[in-house]
N, CA, C and O atoms as a DFTB+ gen file, in Angstrom:
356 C
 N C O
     1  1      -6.336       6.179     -10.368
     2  2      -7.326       5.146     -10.160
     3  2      -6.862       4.282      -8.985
     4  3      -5.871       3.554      -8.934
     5  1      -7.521       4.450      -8.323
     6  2      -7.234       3.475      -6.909
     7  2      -7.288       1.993      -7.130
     8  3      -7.861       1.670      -8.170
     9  1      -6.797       0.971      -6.350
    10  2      -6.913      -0.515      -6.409
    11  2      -8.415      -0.753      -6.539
    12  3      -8.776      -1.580      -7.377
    13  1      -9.203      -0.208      -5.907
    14  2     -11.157      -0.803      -5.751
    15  2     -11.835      -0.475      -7.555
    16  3     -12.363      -1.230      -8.372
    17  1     -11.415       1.315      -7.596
    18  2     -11.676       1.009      -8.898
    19  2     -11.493       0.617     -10.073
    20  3     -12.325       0.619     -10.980
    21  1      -9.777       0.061     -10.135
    22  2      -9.419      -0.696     -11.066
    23  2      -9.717      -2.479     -11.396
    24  3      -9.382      -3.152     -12.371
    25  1     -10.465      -2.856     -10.168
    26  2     -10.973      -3.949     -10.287
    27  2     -12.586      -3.882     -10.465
    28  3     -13.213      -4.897     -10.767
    29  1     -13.203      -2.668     -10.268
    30  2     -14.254      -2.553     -10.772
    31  2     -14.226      -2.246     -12.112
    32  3     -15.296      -2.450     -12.686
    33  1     -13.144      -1.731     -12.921
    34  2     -13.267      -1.950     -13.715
    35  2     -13.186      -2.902     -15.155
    36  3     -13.665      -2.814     -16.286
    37  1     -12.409      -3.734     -14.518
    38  2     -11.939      -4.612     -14.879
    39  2     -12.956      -5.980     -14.573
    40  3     -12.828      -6.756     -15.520
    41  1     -13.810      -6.451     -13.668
    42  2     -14.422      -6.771     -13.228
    43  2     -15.487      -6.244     -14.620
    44  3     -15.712      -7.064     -15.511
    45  1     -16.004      -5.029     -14.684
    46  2     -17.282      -4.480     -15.733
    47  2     -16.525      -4.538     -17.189
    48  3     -17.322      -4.276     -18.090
    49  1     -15.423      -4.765     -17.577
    50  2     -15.212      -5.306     -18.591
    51  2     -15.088      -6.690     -18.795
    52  3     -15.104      -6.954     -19.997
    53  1     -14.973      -7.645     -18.087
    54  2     -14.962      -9.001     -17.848
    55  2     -16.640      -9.345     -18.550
    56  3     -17.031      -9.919     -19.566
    57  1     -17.315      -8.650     -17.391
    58  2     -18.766      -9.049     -17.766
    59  2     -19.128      -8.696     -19.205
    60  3     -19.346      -9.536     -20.078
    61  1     -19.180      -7.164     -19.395
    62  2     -19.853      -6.191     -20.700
    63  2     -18.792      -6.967     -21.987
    64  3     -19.337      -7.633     -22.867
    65  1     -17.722      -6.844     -21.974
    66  2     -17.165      -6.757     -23.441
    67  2     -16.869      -8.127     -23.680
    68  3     -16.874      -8.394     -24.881
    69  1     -16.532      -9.389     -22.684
    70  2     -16.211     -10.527     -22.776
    71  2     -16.721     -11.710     -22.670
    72  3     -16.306     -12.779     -23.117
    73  1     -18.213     -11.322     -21.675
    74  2     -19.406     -11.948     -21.716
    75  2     -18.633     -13.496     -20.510
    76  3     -18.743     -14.700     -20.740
    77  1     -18.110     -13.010     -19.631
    78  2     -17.926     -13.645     -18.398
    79  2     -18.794     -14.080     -18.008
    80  3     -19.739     -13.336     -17.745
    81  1     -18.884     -15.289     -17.811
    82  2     -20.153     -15.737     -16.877
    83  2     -20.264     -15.532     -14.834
    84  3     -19.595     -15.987     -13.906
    85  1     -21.244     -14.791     -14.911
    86  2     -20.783     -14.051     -13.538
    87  2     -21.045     -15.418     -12.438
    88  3     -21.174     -15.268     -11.223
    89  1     -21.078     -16.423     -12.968
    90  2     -21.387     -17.447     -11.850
    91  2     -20.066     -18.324     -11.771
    92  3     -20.070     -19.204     -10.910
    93  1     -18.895     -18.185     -12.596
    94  2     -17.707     -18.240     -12.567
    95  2     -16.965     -18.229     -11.135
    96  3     -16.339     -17.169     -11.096
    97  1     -16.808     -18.799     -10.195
    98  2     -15.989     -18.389      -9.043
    99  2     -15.163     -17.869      -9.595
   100  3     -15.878     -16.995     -10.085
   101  1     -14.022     -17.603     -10.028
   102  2     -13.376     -16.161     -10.108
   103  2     -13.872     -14.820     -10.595
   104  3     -13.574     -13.657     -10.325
   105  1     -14.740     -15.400     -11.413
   106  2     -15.287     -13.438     -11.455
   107  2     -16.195     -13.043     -10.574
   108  3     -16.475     -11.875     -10.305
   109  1     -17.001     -14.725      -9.786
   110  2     -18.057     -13.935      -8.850
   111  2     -17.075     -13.443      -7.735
   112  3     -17.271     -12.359      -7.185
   113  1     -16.000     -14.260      -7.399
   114  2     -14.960     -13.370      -6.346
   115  2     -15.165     -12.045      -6.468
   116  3     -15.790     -11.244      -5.774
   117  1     -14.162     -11.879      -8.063
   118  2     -13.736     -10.721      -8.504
   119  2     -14.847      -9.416      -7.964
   120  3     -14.565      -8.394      -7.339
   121  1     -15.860      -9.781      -8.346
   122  2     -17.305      -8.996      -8.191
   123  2     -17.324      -8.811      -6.622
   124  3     -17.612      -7.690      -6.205
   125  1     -17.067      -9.728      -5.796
   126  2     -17.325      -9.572      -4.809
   127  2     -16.202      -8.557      -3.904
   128  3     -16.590      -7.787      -3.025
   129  1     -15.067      -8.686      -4.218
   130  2     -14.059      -8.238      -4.177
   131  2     -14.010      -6.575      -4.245
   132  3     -13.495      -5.917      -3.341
   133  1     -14.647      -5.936      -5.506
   134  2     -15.076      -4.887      -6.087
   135  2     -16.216      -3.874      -5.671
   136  3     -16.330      -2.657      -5.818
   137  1     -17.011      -4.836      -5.099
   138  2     -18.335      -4.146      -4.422
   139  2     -18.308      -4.008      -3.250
   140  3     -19.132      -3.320      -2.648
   141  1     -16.986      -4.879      -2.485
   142  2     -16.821      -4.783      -0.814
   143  2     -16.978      -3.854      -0.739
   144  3     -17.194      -3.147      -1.724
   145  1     -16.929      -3.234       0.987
   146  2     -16.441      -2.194       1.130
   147  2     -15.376      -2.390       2.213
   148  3     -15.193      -1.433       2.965
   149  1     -14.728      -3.377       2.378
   150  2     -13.397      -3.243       2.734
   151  2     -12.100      -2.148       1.847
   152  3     -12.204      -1.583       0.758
   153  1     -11.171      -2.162       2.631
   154  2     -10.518      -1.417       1.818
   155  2      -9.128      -1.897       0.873
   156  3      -8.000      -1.674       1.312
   157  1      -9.239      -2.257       0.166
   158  2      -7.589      -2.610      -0.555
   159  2      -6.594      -2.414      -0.433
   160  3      -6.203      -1.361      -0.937
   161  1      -5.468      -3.367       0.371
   162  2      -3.903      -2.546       0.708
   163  2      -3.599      -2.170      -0.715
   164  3      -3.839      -2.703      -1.798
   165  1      -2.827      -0.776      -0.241
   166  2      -1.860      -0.460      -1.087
   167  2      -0.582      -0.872      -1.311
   168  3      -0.142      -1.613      -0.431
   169  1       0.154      -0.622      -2.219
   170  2       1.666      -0.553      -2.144
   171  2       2.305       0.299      -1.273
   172  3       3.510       0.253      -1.025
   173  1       1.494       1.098      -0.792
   174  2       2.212       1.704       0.704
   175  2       2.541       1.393       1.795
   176  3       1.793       0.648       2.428
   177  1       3.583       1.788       2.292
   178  2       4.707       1.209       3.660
   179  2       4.525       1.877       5.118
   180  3       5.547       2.328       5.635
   181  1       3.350       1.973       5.798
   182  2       4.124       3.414       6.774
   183  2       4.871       2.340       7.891
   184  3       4.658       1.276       8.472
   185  1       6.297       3.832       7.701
   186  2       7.253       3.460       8.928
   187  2       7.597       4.371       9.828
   188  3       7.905       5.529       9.547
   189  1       7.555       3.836      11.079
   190  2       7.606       4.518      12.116
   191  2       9.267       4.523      12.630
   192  3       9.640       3.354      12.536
   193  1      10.378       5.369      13.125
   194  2      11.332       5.309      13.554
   195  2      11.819       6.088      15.253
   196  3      11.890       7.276      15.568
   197  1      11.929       5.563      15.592
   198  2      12.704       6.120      16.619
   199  2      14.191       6.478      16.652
   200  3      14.993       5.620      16.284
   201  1      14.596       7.593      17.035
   202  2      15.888       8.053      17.137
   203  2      16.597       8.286      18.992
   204  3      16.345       9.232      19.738
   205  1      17.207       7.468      19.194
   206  2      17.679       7.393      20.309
   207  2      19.011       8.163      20.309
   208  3      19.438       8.660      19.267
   209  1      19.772       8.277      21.665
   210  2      21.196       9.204      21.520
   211  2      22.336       8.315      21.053
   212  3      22.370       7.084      21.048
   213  1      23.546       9.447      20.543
   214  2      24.475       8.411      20.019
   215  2      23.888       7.489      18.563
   216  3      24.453       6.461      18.191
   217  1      22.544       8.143      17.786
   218  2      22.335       7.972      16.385
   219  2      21.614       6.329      16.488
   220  3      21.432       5.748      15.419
   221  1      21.306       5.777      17.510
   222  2      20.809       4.995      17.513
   223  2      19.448       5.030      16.951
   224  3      18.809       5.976      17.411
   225  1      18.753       4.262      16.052
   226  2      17.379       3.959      15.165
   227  2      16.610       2.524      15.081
   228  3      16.896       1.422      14.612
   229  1      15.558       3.049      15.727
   230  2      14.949       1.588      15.566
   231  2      13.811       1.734      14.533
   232  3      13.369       2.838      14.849
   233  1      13.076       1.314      13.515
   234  2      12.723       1.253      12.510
   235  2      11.428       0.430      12.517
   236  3      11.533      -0.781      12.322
   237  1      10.615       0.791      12.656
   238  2       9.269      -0.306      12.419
   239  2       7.921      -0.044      11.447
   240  3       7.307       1.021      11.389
   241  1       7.664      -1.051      10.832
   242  2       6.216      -0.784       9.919
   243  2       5.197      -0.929      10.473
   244  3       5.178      -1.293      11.648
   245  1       3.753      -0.613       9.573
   246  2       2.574      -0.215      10.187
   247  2       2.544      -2.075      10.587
   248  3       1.496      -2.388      10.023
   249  1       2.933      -2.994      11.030
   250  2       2.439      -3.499      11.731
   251  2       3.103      -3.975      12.881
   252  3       2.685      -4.843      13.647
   253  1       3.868      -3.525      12.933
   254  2       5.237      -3.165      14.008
   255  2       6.457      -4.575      14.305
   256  3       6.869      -5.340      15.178
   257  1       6.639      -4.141      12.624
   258  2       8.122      -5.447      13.050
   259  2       8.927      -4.256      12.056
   260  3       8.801      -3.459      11.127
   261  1       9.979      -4.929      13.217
   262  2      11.150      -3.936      13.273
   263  2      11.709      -4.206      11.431
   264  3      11.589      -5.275      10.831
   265  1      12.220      -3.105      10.938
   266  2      12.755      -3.181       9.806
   267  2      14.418      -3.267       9.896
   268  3      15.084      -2.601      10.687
   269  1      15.044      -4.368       8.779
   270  2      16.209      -4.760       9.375
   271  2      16.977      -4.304       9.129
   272  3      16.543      -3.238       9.566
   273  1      18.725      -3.818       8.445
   274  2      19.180      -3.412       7.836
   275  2      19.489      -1.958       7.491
   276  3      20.205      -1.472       6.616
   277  1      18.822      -1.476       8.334
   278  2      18.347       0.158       8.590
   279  2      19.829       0.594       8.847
   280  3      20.349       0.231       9.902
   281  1      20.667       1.476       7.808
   282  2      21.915       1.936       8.073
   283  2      22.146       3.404       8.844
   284  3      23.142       3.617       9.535
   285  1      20.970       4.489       8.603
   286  2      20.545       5.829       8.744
   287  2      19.185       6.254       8.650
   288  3      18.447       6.022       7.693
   289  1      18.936       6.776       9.504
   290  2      17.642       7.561       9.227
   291  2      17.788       9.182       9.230
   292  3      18.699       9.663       9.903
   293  1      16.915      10.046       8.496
   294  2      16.983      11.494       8.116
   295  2      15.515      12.186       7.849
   296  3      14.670      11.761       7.061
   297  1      15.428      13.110       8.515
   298  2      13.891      13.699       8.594
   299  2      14.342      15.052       8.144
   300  3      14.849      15.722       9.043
   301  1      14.252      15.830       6.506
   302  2      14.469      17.082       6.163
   303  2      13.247      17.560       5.510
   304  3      12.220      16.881       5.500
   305  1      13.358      18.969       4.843
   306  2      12.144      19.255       3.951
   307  2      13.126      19.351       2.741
   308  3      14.340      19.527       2.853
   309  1      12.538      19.232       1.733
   310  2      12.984      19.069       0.342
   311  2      12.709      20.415      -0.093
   312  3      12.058      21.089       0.706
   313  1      13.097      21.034      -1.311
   314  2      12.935      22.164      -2.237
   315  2      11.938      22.665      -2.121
   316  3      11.887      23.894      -2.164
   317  1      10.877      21.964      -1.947
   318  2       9.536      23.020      -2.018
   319  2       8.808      22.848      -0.628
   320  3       7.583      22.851      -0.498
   321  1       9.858      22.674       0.546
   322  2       9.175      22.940       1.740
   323  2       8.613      21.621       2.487
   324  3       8.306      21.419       3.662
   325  1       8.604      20.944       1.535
   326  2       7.498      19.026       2.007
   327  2       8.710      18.216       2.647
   328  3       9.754      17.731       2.209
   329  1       7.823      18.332       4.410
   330  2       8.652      17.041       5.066
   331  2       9.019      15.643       4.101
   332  3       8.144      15.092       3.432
   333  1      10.501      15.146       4.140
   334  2      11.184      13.824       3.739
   335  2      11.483      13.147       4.910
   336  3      12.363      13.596       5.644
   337  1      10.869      12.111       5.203
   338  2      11.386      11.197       6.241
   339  2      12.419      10.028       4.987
   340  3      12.044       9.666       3.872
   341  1      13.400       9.772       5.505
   342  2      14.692       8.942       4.277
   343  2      14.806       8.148       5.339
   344  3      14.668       8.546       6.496
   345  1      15.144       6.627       4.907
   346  2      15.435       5.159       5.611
   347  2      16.605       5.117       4.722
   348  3      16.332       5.420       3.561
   349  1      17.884       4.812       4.962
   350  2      18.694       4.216       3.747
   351  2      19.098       2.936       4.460
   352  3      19.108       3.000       5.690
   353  1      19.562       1.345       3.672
   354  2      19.133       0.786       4.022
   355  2      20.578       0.273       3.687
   356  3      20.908      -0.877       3.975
């Protein structure tokens, strides 16, 4: 269940089983929130790395600040063939 439809659902139990009053600013948010069609961040990270010579790594996220602490970076395939990009930190 993705973030949109877990607040739609939650949102249609608010209303149906709890009898929310939909004129509530937080549930009319909620509602509004639910029916967007924006999209909901995830808990997902993408990071981008560069590997320079001499093991040098520069490390950045999807909105491009550098990630700090970055000890190694490693790009293998795992057991069943699926690229692993690894940050250890």
């Amino acid at each position: 269940m993705t973030a949109k439809q877990t607040l739609k659902a939650v949102f249609d139990l608010l209303i149906d089983e709890y009898d929310a009053d939909p004129r509530n600013p937080l549930i009319h948010e909620l509602g509004r929130l639910a029916n967007s069609s924006d999209d909901i961040p995830t808990d997902d990270i993408e990071l981008t790395a560069l590997v320079g010579p001499n093991g040098m790594t520069s490390v950045k996220d999807q909105h491009g600040r550098r990630v700090k602490g970055v000890k190694s970076v490693a790009v293998f395939e795992d057991q069943h063939g699926k690229p692993v990009f690894q940050v250890n930190l």
